[in-house]
C-alpha positions as CSV (number, residue, x, y, z in Angstrom):
1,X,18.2,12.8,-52.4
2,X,15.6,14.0,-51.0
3,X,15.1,15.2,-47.0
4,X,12.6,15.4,-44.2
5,X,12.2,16.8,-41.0
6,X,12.1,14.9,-38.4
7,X,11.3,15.9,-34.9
8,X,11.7,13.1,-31.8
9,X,10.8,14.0,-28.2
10,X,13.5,12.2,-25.9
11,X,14.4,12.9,-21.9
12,X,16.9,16.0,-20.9
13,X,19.1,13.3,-19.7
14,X,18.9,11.7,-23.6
15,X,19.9,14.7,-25.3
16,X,22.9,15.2,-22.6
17,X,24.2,11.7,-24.0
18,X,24.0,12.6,-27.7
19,X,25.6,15.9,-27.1
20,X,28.2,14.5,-25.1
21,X,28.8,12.2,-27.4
22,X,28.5,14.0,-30.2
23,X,31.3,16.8,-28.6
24,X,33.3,13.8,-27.9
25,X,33.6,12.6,-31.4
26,X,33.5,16.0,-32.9
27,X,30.5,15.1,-35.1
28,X,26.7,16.4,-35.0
29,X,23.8,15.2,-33.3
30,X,22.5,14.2,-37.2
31,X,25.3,13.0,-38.2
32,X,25.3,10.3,-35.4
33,X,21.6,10.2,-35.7
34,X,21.8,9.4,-39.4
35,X,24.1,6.4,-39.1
36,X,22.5,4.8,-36.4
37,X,19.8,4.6,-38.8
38,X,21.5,3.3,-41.5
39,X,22.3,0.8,-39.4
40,X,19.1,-0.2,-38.9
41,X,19.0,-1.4,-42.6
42,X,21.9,-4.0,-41.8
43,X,19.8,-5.7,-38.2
44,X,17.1,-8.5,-38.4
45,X,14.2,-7.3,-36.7
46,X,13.7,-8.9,-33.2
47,X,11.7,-12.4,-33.4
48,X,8.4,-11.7,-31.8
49,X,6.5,-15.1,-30.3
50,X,3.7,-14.0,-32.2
51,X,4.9,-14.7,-35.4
């Protein structure tokens, strides 16, 4: 498989809550990152009126 970089700007107070969580659950930042993701495969999209 192949990877990319990705780089995402968030707020100081964003990156506290991942690394929190991320010490919390003993896991990395990608790691958590990365299945979020993949969970985005699983979601409808949100119904916009437009459509």
């Amino acid at each position: 498989m192949v990877k990319v970089n990705l780089n995402v700007r968030v707020e100081k107070s964003e990156m506290e809550i991942l690394e929190n969580y991320a010490q919390q659950t003993g896991r990395t930042k990608t790691d958590i990152i990365r299945e979020y993701i993949r969970s985005l495969a699983i979601r409808r999209p949100p119904h916009h009126p437009s459509d």
